[in-house]
VOGU-3710 file (C-alpha; in Angstrom, 3 decimals, decimal comma):
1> xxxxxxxxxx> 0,000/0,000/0,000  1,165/3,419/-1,135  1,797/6,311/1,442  -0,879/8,533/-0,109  -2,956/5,619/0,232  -2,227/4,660/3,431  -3,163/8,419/4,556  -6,173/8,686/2,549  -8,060/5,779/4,613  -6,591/7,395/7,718
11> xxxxxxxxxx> -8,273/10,480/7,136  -11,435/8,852/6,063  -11,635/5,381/9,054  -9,891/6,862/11,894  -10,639/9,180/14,907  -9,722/12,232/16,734  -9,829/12,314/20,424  -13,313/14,206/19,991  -14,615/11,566/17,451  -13,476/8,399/20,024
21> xxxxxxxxxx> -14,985/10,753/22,817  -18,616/11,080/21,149  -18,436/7,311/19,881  -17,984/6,343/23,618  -20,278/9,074/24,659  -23,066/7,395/22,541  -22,638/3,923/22,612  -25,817/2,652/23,902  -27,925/5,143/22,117  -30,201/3,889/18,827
31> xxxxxxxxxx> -28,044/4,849/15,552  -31,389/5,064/13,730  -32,320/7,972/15,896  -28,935/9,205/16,677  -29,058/9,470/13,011  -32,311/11,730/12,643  -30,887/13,962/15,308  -27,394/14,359/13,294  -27,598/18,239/12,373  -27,871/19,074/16,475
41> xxxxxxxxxx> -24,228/17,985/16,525  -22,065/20,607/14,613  -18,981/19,817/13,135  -19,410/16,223/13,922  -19,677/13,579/11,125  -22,294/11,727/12,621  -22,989/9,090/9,788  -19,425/8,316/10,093  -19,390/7,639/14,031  -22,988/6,214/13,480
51> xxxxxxxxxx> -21,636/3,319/11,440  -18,620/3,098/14,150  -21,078/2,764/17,281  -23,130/0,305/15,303  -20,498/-2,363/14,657  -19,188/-1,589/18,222  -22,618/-2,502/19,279  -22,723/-5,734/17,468  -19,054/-6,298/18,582  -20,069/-5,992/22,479
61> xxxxxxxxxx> -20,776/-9,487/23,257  -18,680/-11,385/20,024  -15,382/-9,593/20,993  -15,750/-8,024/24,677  -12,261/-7,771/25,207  -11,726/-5,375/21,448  -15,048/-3,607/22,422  -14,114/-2,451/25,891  -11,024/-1,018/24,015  -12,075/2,590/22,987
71> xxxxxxxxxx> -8,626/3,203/20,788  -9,559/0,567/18,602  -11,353/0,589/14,974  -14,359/-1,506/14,050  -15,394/-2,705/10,644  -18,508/-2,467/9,172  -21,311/-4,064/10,930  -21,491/-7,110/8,723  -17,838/-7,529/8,742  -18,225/-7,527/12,557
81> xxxxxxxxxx> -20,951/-10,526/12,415  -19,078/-12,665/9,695  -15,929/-12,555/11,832  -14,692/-14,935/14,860  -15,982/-14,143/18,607  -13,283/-13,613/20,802  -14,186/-17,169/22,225  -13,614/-19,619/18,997  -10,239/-17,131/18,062  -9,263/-18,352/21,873
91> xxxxxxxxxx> -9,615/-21,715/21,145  -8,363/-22,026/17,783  -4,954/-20,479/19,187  -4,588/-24,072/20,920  -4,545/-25,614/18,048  -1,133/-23,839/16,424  2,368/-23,165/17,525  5,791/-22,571/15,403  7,764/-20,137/14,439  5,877/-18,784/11,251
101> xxxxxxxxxx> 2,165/-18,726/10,764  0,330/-17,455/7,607  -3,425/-16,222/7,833  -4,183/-16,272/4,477  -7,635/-14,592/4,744  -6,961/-11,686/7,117  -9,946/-9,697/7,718  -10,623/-7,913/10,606  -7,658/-9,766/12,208  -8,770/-11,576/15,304
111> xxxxxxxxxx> -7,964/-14,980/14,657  -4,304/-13,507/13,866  -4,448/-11,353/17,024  -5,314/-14,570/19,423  -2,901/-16,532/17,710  -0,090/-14,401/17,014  1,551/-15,072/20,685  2,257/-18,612/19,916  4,153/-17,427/16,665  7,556/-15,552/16,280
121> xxxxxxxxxx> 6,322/-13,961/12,997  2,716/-14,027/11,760  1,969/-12,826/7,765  -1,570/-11,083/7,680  -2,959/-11,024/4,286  -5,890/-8,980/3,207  -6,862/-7,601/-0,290  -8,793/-4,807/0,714  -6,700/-1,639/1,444  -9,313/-0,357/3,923
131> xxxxxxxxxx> -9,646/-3,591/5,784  -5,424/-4,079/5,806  -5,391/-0,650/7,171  -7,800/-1,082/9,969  -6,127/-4,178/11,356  -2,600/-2,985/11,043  -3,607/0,351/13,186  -5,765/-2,266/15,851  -2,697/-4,175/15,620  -0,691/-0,992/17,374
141> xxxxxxxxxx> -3,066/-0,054/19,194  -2,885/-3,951/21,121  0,864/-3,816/21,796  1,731/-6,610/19,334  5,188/-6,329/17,014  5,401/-9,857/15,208  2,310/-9,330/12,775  3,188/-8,632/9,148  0,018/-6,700/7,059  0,536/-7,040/3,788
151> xxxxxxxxxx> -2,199/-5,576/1,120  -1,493/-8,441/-1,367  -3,672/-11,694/-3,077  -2,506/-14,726/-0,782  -2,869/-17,128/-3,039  -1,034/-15,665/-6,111  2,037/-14,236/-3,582  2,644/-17,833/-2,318  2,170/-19,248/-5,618  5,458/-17,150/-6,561
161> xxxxxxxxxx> 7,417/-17,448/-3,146  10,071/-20,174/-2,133  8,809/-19,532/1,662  7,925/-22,184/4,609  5,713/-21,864/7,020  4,460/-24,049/10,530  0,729/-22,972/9,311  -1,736/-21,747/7,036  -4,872/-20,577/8,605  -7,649/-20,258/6,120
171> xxxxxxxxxx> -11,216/-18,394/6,946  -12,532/-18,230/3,196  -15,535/-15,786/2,363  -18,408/-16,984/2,412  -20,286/-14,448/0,595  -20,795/-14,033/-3,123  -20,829/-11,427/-5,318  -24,252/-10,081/-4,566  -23,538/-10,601/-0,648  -25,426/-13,782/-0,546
181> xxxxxxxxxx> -24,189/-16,393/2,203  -22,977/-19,370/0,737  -21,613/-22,711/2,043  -19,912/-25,205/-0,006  -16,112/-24,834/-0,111  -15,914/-24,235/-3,957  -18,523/-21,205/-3,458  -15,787/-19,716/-1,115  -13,305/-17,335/-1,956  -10,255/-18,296/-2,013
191> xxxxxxxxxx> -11,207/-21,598/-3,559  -9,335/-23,873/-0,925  -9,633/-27,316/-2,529  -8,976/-25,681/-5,865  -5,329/-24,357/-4,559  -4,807/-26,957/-2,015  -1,419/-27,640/-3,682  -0,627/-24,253/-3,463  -0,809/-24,256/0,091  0,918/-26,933/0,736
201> xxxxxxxxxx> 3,765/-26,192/-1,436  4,048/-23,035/1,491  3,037/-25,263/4,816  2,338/-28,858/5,600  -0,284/-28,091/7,865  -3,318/-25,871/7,504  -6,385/-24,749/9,560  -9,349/-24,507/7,725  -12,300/-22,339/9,537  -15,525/-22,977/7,320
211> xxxxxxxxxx> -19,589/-22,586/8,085  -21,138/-24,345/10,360  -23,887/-25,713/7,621  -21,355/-27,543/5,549  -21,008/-31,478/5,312  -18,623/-32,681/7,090  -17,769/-35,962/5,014  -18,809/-34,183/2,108  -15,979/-31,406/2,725  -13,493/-34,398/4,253
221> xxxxxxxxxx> -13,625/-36,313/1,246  -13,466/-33,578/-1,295  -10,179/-32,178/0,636  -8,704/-35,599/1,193  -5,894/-34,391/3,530  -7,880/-34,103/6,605  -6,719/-35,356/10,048  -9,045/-34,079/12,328  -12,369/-32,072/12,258  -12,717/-30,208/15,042
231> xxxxxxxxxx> -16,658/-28,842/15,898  -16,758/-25,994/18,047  -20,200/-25,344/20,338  -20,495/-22,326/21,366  -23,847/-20,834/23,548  -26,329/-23,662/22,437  -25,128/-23,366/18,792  -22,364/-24,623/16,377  -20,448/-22,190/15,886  -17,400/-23,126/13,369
241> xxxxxxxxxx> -16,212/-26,613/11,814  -12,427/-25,956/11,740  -10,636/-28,996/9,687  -7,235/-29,829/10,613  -5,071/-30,336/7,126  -2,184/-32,102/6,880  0,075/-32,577/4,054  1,465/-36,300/4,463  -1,917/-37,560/5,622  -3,791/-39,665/2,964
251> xxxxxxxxxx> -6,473/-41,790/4,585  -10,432/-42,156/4,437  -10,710/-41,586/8,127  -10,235/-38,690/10,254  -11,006/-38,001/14,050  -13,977/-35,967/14,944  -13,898/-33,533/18,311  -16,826/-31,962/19,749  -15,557/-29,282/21,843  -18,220/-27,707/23,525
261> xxxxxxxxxx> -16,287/-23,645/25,144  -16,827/-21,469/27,193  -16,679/-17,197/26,793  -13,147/-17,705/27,273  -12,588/-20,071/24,573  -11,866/-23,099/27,304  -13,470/-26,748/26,730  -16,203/-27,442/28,922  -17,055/-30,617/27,291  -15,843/-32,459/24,785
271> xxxxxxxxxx> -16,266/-36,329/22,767  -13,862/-37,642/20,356  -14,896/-40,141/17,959  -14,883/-41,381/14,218  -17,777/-42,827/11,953  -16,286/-46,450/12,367  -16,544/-45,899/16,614  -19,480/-43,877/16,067  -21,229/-47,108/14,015  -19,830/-49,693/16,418
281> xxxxxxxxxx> -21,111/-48,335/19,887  -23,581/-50,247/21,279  -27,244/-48,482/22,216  -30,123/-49,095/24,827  -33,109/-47,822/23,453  -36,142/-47,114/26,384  -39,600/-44,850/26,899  -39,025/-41,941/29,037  -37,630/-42,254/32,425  -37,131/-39,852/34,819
291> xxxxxxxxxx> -35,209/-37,152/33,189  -35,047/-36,243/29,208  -31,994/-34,904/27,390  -31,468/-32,588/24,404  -27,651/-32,781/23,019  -25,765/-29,764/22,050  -25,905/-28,788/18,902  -22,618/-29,447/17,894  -22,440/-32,912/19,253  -26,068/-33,624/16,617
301> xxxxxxxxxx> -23,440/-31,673/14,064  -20,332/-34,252/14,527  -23,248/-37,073/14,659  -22,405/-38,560/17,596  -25,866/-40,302/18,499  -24,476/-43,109/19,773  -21,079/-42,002/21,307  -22,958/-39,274/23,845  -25,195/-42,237/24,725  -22,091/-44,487/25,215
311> xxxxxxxxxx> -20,533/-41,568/27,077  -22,940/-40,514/29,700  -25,049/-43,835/30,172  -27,855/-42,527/28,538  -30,754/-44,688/26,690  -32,111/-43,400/23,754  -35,937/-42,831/22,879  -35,619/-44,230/19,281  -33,143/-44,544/16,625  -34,284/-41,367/14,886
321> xxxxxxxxxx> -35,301/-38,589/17,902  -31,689/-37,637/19,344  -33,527/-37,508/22,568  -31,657/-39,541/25,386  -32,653/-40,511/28,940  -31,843/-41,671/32,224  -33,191/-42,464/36,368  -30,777/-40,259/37,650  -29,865/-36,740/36,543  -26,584/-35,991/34,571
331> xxxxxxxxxx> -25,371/-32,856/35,308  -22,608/-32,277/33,382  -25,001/-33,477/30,263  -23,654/-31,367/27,346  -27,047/-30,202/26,396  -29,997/-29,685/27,732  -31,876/-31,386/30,612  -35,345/-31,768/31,857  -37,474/-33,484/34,237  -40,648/-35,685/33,117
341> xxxxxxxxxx> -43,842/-34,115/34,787  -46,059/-37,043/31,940  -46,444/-38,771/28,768  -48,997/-38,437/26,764  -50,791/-38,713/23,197  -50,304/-36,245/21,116  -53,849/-34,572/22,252  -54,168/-31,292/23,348  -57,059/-32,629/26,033  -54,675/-35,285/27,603
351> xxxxxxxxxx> -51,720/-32,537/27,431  -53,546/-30,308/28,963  -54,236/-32,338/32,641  -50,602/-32,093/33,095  -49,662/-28,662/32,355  -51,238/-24,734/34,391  -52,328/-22,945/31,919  -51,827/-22,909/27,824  -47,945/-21,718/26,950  -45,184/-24,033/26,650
361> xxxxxxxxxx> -42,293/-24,442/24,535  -42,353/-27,045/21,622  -39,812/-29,271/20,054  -40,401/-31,494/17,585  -38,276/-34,829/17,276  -38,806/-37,543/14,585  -42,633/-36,405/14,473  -44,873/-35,290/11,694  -45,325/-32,168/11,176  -43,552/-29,116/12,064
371> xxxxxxxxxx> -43,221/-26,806/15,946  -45,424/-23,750/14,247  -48,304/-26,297/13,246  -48,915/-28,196/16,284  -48,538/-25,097/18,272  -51,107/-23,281/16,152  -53,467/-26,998/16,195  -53,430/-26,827/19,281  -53,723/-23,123/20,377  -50,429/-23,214/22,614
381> xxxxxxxxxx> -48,691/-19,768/23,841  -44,946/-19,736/23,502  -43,348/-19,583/26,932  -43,544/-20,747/30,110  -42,111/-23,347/32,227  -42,998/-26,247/30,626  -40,957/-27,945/27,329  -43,374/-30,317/25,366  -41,851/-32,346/22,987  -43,317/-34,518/20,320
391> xxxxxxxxxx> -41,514/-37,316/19,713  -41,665/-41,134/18,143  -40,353/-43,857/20,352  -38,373/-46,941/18,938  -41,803/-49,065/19,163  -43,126/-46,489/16,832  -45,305/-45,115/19,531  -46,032/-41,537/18,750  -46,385/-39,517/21,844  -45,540/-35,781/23,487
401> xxxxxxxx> -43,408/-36,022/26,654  -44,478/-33,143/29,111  -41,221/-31,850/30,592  -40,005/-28,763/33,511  -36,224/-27,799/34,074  -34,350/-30,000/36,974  -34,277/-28,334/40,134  -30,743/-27,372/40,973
//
């Protein structure tokens, strides 16, 4: 990047003191209004610090460590959603150590801030001039020395360099040209499995950060060099798939980890298996006993039916519901877990005898129909104490197990 560059998206991203003061000043207030009431501020750029409030806003929870930083420079708001939370960037640090790492797909820069420690040199690469900017500055503004911005196409430099490197991390766009999210790998940009050879011609071992949605065997097969898959929960959700790449490994199999984190990216649960364990553990299938459980969305992600039944002496309601249970509570269940208050038919009469009043919430296991149309059939509120769900048990029973939260 050129020097007139360089100060051109100074002038036009960064702050003065009196800018960072009224962006602080005004972070809680509603941009849309803050907005309307922009010509009561003079000599303040107020669609400017608008946009900068805004992605601060989003960034609050994600990032809380950047956001209680007032120095620091945030993105647009959607470049503040697509990136990592300060949580997953923690635990994908764990996963890397050398003395050069390569983050091929720069950004905003968080991954290559959390991991930058365990690195003696880090190369940031970002195409976008603004972006480069705004990372490099951050990048100052958090004390670190070792990371290397450079405005450049990652996959054409490396294609031309000589270089080595302990690790490539990868965190392809998943966007298209008209903003639209996509998923598979080859919709991504850069095309990973199109320069795979590229990257390992600079690295034999890469970290690849993709969506959530994708299929994992799908993706495992199609990149053929993958060693582990690691499937990050995060808050009830699944958060990232991050595959583990490495260049001497050739084989149909690959490990699978469910790591389940907490805010400060450390595991608070965690199963390891592959398909073949996955297929051979045995299962005791049962009706309802005393307590229900609903697994964590990652560990339904990885498909581990069987190993979280295996791993917490569960039974399971019927080969298709991914509902477990057991006599005894399981606190440390990586999920959710409930107490049976009844079991009934799937009749809003017989439901009713069990439950004070009419809201609930609904979940629908391996049961016809959808949440939206049962609750409307049978003129349920959402809410409540109460979780119903409807369910098919492995003697093909259909029923709706009436449930409350454990007592603690």
């Amino acid at each position: 990047m050129d020097k007139i560059t360089s100060q051109r998206i100074a002038a036009e991203t960064f702050f003065t003191d009196a800018e960072t003061e009224f962006i602080q000043e005004h972070l809680r207030d509603d941009v849309s209004k803050l907005m309307l009431r922009a010509k009561h501020f003079k000599n303040v750029n107020v669609r400017k610090l608008g946009a900068q409030i805004q992605s601060r806003q989003k960034a609050s929870k994600k990032l809380p460590d950047w956001s209680a930083n007032p120095n620091l420079i945030f993105p647009p708001a959607l470049s503040v959603e697509q990136c990592s939370s300060e949580a997953t960037a923690r635990y994908k640090a764990t996963l890397m150590s050398g003395d050069e790492l390569i983050d091929i797909t720069g950004g905003m820069g968080v991954d290559c801030y959390y991991m930058h420690p365990n690195f003696k040199n880090v190369r940031y690469f970002e195409q976008q001039p603004e972006v480069a900017e705004t990372a490099k500055f951050n990048f100052k503004q958090l004390g670190v020395t070792n990371i290397e911005v450079q405005v450049l196409d990652s996959i054409e430099t490396l294609k031309t360099e000589q270089g080595y490197a302990d690790w490539i991390y990868a965190d392809p766009a998943r966007r298209n040209d008209r903003q639209e999210k996509v998923v598979l790998l080859s919709d991504c940009t850069p095309d990973i499995v199109e320069n795979l050879s590229v990257l390992f011609e600079s690295s034999p071992n890469i970290l690849l950060k993709t969506s959530p949605l994708l299929d994992i065997d799908l993706a495992a097969k199609t990149l053929v060099n993958v060693k582990e898959v690691h499937v990050i929960g995060y808050e009830g959700e699944c958060k990232e798939l991050l595959f583990v790449l490495k260049k001497d490994w050739i084989s149909d199999t690959f490990d699978i980890k469910v790591r389940i984190i907490n805010g400060s990216g450390k595991v608070i649960s965690q199963l390891d298996l592959t398909r073949e364990s996955e297929r051979l553990t045995g299962v005791d299938y049962s009706r309802p006993l005393k307590y229900l459980y609903e697994p964590h969305a990652a560990i339904l992600k990885a498909g581990a039916f069987r190993t979280v039944c295996s791993a917490y002496a569960l039974a399971k309601l019927s080969i298709n519901s991914q509902l477990y249970t057991s006599e005894k509570l399981i606190t440390d269940f990586p999920g959710r877990a409930f107490e049976v208050v009844a079991i009934c038919k799937p009749d809003i009469r017989e439901i009713m005898q069990h439950m004070e009043g009419d809201k609930a919430h609904l979940t629908v296991r391996n049961f016809p129909g959808k949440s939206e149309e049962l609750r409307k059939k049978w003129k349920l509120k959402d809410g409540g104490k109460y979780y119903l769900f409807a369910t098919t048990f492995s003697n093909k029973l259909k029923a709706v197990v009436i449930t409350v939260k454990p007592e603690s």
